[in-house]
N, CA, C and O atoms as a GROMACS GRO file, in nm:
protein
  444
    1UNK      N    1   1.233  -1.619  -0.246
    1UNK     CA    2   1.344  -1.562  -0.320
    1UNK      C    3   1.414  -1.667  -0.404
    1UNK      O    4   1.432  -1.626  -0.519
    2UNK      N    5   1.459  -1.791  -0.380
    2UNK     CA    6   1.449  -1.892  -0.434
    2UNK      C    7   1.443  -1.977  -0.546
    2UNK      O    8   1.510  -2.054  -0.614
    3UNK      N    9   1.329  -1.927  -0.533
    3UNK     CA   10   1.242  -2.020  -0.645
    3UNK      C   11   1.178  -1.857  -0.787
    3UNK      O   12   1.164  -1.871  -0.909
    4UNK      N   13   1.159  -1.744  -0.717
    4UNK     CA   14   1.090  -1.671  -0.789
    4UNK      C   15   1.220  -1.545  -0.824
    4UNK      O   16   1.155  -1.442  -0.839
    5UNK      N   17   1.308  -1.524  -0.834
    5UNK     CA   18   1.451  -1.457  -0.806
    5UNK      C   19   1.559  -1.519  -0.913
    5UNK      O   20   1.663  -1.557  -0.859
    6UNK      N   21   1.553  -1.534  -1.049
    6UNK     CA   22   1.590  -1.566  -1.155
    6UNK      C   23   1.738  -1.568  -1.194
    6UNK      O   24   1.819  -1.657  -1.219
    7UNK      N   25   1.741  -1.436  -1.189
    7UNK     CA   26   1.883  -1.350  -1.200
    7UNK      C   27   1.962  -1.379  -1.040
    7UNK      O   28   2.084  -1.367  -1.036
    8UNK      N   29   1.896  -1.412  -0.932
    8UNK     CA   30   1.978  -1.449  -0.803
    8UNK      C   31   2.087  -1.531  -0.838
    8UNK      O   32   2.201  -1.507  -0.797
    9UNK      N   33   2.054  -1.646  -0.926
    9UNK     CA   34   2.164  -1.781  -0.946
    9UNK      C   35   2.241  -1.735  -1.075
    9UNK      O   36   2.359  -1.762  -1.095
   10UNK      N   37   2.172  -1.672  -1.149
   10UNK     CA   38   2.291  -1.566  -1.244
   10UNK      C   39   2.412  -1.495  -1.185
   10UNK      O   40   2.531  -1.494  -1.219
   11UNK      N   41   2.333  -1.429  -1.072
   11UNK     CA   42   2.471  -1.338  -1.039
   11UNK      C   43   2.554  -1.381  -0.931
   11UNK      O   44   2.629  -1.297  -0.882
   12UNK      N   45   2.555  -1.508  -0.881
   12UNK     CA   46   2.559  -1.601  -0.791
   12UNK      C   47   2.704  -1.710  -0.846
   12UNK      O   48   2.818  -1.723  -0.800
   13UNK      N   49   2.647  -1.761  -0.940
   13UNK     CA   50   2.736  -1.846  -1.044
   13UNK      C   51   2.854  -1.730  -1.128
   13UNK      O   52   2.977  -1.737  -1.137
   14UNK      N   53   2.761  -1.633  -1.178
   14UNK     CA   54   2.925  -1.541  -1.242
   14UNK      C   55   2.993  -1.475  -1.109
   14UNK      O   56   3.078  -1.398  -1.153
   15UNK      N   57   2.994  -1.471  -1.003
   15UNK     CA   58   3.066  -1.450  -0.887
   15UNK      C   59   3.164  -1.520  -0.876
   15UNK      O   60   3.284  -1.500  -0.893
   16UNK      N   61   3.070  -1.653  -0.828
   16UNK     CA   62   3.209  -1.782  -0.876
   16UNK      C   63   3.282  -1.776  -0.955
   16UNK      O   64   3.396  -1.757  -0.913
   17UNK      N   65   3.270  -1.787  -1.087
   17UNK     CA   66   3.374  -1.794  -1.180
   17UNK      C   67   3.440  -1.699  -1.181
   17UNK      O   68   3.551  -1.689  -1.234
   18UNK      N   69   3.374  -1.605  -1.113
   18UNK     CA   70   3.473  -1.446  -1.161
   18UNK      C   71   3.614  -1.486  -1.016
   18UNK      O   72   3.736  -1.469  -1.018
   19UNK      N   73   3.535  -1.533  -0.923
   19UNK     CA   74   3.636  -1.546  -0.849
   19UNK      C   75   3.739  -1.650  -0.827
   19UNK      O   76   3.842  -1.648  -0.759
   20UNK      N   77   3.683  -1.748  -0.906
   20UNK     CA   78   3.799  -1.884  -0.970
   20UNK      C   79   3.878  -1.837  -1.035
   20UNK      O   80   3.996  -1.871  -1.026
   21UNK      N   81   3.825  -1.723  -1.141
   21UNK     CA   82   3.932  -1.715  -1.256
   21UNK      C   83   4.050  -1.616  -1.198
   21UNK      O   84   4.159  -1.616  -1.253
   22UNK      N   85   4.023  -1.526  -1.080
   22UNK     CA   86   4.138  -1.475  -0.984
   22UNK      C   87   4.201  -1.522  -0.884
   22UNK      O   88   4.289  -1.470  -0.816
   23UNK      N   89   4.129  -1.672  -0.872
   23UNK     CA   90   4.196  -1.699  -0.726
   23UNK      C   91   4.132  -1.651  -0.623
   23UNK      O   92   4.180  -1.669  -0.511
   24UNK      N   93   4.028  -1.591  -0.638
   24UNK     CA   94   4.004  -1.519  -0.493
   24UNK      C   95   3.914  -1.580  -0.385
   24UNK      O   96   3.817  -1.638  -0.433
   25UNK      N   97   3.924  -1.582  -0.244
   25UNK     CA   98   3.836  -1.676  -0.156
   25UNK      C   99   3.715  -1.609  -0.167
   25UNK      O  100   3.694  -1.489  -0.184
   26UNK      N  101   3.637  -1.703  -0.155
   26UNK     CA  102   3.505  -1.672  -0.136
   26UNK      C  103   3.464  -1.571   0.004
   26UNK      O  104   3.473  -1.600   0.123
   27UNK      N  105   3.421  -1.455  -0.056
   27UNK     CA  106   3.370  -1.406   0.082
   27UNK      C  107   3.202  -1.356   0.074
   27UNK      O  108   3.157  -1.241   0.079
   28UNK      N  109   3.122  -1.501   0.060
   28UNK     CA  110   2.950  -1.477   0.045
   28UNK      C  111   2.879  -1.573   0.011
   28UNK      O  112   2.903  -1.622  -0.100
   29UNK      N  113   2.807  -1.612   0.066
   29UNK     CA  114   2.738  -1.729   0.094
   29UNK      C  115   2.532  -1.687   0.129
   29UNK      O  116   2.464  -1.592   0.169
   30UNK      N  117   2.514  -1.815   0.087
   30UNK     CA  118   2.349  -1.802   0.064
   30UNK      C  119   2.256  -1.910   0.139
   30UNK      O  120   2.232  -2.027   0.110
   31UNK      N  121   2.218  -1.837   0.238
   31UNK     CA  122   2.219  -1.928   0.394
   31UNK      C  123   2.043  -1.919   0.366
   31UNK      O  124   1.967  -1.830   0.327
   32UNK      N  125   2.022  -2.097   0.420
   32UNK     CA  126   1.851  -2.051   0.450
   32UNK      C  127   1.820  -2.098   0.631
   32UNK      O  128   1.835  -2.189   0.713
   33UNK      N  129   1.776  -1.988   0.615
   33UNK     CA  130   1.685  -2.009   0.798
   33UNK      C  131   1.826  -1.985   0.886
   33UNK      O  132   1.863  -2.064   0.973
   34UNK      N  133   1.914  -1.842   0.841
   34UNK     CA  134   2.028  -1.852   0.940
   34UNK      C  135   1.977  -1.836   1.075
   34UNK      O  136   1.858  -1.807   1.086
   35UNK      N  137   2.074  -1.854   1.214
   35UNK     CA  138   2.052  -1.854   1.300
   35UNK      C  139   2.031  -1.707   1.376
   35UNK      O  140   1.954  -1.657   1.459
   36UNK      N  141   2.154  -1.664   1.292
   36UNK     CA  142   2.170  -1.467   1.338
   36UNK      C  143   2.020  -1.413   1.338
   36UNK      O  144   1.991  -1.335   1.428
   37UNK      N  145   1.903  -1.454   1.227
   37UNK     CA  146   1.805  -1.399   1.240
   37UNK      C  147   1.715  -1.335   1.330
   37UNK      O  148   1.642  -1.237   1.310
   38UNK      N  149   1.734  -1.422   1.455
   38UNK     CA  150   1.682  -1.381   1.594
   38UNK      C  151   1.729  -1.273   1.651
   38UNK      O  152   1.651  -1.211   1.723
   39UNK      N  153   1.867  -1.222   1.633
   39UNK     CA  154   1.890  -1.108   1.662
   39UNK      C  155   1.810  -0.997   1.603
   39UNK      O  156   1.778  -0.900   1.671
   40UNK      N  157   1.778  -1.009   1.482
   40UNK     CA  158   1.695  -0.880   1.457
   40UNK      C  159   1.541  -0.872   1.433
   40UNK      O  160   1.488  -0.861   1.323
   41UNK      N  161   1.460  -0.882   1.590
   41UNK     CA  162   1.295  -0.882   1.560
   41UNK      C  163   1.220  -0.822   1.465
   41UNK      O  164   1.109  -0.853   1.421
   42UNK      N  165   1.307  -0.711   1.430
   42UNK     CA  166   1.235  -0.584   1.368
   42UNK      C  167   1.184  -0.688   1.218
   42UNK      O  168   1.073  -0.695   1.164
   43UNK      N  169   1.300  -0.752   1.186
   43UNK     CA  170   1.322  -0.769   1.025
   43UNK      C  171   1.253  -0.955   1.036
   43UNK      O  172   1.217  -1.006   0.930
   44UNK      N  173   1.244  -1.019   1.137
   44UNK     CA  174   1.191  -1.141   1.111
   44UNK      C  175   1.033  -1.129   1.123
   44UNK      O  176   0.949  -1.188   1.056
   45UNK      N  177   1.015  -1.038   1.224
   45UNK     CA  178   0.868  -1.061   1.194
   45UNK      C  179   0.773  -1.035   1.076
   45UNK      O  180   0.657  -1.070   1.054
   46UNK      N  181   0.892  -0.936   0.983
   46UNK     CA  182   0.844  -0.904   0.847
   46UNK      C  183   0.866  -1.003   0.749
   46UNK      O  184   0.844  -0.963   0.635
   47UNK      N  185   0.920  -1.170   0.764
   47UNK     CA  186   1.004  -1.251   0.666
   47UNK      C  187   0.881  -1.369   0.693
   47UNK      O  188   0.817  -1.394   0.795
   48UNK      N  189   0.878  -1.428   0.564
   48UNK     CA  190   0.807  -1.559   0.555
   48UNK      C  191   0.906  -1.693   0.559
   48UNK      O  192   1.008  -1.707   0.492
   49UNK      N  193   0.871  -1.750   0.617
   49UNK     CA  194   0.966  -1.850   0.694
   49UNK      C  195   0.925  -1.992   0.595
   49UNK      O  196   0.809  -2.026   0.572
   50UNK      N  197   1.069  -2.076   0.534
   50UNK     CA  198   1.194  -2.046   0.529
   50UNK      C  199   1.189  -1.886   0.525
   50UNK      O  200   1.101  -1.805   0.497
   51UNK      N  201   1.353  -1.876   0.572
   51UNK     CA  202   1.411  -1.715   0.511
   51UNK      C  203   1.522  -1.751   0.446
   51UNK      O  204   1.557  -1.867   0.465
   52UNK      N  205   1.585  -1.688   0.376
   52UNK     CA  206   1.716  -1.670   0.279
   52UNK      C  207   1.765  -1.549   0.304
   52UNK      O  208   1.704  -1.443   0.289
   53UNK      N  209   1.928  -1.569   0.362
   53UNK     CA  210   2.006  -1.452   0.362
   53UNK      C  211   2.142  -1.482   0.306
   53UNK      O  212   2.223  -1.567   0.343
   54UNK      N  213   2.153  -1.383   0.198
   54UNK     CA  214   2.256  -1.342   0.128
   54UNK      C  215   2.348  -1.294   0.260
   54UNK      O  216   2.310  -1.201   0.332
   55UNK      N  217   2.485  -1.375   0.288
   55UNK     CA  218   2.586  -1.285   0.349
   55UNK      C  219   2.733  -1.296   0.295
   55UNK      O  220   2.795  -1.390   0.248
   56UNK      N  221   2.768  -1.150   0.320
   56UNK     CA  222   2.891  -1.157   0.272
   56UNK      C  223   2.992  -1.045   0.341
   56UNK      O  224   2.951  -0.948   0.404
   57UNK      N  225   3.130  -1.074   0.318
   57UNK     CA  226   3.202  -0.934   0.383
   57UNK      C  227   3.220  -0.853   0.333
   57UNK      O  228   3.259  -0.747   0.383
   58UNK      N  229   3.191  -0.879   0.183
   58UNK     CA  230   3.210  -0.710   0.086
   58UNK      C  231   3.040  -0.648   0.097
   58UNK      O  232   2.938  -0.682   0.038
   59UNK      N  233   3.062  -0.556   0.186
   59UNK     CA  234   2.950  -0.444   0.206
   59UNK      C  235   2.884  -0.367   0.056
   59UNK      O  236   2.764  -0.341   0.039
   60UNK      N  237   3.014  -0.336  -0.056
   60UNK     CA  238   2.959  -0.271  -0.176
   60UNK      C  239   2.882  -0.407  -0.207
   60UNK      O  240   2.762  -0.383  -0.219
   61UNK      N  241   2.902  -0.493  -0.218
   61UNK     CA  242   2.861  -0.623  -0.307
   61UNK      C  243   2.724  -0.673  -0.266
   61UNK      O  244   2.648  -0.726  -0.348
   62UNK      N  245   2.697  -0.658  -0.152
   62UNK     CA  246   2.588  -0.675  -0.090
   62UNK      C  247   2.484  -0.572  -0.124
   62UNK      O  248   2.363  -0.593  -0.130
   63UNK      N  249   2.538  -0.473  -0.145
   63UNK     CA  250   2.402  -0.301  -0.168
   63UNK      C  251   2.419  -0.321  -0.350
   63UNK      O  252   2.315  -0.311  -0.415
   64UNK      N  253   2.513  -0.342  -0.403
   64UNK     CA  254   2.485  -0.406  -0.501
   64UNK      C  255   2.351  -0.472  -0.523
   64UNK      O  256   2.246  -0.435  -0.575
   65UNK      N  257   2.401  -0.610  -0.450
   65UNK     CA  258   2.288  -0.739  -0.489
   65UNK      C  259   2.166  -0.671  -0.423
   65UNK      O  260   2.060  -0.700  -0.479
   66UNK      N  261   2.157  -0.599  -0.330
   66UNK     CA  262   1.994  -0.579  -0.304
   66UNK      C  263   1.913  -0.478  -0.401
   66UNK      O  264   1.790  -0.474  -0.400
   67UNK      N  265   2.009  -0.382  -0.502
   67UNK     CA  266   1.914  -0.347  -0.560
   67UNK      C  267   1.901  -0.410  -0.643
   67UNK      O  268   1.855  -0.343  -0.735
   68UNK      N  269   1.920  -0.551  -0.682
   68UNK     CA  270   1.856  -0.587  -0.775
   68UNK      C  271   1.818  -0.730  -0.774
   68UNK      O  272   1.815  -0.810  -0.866
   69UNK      N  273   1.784  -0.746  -0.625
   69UNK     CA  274   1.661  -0.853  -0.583
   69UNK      C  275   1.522  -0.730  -0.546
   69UNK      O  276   1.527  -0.609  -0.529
   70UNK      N  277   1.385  -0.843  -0.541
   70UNK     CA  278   1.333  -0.785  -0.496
   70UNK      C  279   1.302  -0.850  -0.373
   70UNK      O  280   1.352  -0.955  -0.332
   71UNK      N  281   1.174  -0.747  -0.290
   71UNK     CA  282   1.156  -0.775  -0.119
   71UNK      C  283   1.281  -0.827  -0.073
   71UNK      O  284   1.296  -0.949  -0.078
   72UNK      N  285   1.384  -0.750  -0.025
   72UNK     CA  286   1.466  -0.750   0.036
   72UNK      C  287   1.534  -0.676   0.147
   72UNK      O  288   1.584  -0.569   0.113
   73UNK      N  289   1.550  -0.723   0.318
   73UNK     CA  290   1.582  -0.602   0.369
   73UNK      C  291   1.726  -0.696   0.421
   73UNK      O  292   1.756  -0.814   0.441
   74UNK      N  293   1.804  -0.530   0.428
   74UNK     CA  294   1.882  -0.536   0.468
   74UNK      C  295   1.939  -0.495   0.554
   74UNK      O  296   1.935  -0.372   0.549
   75UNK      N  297   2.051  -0.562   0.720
   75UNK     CA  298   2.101  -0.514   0.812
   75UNK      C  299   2.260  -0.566   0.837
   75UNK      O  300   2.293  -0.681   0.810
   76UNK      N  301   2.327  -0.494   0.878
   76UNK     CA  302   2.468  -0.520   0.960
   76UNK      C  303   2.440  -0.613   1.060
   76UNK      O  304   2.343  -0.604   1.135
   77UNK      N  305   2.548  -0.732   1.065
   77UNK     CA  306   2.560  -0.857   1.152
   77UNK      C  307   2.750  -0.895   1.186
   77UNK      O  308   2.831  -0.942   1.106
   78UNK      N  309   2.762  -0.872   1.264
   78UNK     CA  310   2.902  -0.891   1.318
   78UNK      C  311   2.920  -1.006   1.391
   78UNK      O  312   2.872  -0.995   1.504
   79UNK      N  313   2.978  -1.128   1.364
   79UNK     CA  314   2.979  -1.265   1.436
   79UNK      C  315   3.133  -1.236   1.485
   79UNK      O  316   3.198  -1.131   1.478
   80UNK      N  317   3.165  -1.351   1.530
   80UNK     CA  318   3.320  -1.340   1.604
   80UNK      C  319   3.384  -1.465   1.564
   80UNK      O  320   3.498  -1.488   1.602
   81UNK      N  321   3.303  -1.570   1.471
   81UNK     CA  322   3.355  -1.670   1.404
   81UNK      C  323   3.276  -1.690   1.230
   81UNK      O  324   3.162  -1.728   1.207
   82UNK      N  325   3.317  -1.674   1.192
   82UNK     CA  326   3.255  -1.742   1.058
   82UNK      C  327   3.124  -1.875   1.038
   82UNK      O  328   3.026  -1.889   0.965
   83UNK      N  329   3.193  -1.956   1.152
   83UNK     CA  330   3.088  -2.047   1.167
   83UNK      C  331   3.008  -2.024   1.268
   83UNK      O  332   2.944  -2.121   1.310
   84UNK      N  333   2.994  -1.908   1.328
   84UNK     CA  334   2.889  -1.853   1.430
   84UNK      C  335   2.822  -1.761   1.296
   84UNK      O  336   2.708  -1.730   1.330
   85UNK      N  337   2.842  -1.726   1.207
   85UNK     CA  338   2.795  -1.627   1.079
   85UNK      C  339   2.695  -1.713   1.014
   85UNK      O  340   2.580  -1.672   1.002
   86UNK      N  341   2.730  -1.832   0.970
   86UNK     CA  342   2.677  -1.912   0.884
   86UNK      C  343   2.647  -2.022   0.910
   86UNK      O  344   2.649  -2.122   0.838
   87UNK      N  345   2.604  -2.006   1.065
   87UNK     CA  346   2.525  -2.102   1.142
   87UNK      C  347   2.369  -2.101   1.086
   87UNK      O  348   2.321  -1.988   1.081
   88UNK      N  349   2.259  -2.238   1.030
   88UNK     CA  350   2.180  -2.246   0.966
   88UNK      C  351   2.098  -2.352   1.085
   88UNK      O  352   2.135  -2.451   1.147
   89UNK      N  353   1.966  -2.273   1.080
   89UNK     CA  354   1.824  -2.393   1.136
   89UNK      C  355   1.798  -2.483   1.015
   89UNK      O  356   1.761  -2.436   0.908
   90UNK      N  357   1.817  -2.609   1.035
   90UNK     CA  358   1.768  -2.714   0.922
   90UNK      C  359   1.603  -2.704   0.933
   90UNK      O  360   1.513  -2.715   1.016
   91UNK      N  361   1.625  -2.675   0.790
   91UNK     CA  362   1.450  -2.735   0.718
   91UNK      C  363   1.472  -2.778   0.612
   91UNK      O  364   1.580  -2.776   0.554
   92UNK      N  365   1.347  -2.834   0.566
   92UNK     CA  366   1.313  -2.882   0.389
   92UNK      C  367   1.235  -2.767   0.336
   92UNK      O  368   1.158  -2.694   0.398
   93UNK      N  369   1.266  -2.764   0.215
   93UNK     CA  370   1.186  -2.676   0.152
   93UNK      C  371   1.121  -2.713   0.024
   93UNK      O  372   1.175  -2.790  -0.056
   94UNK      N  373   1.043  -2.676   0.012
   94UNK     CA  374   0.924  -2.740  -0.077
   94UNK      C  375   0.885  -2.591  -0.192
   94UNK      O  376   0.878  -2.477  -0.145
   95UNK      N  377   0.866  -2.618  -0.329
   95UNK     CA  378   0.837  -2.518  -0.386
   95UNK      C  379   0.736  -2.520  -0.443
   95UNK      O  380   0.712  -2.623  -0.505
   96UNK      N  381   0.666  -2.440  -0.445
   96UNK     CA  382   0.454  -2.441  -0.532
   96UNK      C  383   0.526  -2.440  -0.673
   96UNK      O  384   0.630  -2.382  -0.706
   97UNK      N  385   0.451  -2.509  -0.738
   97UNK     CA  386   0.455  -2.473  -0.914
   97UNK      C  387   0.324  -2.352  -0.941
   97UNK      O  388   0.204  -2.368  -0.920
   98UNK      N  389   0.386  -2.240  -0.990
   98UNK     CA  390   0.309  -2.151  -1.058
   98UNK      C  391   0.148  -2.196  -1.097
   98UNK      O  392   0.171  -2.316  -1.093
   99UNK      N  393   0.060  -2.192  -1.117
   99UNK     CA  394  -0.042  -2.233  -1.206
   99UNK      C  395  -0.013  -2.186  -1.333
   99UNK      O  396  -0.026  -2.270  -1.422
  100UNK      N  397   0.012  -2.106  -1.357
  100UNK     CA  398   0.034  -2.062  -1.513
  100UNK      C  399   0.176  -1.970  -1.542
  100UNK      O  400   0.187  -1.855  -1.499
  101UNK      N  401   0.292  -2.042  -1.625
  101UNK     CA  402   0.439  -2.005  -1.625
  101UNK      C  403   0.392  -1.858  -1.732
  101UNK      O  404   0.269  -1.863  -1.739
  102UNK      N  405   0.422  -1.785  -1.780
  102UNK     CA  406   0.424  -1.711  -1.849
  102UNK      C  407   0.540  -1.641  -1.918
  102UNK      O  408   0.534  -1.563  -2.013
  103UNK      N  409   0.647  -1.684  -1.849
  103UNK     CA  410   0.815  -1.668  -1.926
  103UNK      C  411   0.821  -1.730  -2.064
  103UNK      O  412   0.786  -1.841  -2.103
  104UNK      N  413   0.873  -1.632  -2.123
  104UNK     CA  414   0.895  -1.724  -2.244
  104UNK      C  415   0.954  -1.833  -2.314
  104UNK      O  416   0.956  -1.864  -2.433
  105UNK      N  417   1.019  -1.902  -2.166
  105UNK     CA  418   1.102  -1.986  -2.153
  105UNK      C  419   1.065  -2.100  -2.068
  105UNK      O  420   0.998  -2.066  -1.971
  106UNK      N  421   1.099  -2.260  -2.080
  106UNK     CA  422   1.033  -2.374  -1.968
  106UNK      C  423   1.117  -2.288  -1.847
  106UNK      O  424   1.215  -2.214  -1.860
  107UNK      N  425   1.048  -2.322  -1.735
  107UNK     CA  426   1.104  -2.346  -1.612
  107UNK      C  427   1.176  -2.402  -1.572
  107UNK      O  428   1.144  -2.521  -1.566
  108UNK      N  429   1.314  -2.371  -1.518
  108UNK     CA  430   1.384  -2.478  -1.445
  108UNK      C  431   1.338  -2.578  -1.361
  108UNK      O  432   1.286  -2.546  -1.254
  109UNK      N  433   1.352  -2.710  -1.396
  109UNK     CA  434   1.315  -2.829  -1.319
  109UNK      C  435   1.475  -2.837  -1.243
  109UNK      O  436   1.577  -2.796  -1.300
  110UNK      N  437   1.473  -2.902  -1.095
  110UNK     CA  438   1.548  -3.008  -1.068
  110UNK      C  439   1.563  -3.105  -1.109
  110UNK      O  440   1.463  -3.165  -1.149
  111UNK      N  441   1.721  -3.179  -1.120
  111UNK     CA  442   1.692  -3.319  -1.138
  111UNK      C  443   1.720  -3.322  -1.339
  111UNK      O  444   1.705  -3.427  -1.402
   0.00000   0.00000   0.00000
């Protein structure tokens, strides 16, 4: 999702600003390999590992953003701390280069 999910860091970044330019706290964050995952077998055994989860407390904002990622599932997660929410398994992540870009545009490099 990452690396192939274009418009993710589009609508990601105008969030931010939209919510700088009101003042408003952040309520959504973009977690890889959260911990909550284990709670739901149904949905990890279907995920290629890393995973990436979009979480947030605005529920519209979230059914929003999933229709317009793709392969995406989505479930309800209730923590009792914030930092029990956005508790993360450390990994590295490594990204394949395409063999052949076909956008009509270079690719974002890092760096």
């Amino acid at each position: 999702m990452l690396d192939e999910e274009e418009h993710l860091q589009e609508q990601l970044f105008e969030r931010l600003r939209l919510y700088g330019e009101r003042n408003k706290e952040q309520d959504f964050w973009l977690m890889i390999e959260p911990k909550f995952l284990d709670k739901f077998p149904n949905i990890t055994k279907r995920l290629k590992r890393p995973a990436v989860a979009l979480v947030s407390t605005n529920g519209p904002w979230i059914t929003f953003m999933k229709l317009r990622l793709d392969r995406v599932l989505q479930e309800n997660y209730e923590a009792d701390s914030l930092e029990e929410a956005l508790a993360c398994t450390p990994v590295s992540l490594e990204f394949e280069k395409p063999e052949k870009w076909v956008a009509p545009y270079p690719k974002y490099e890092s760096g």
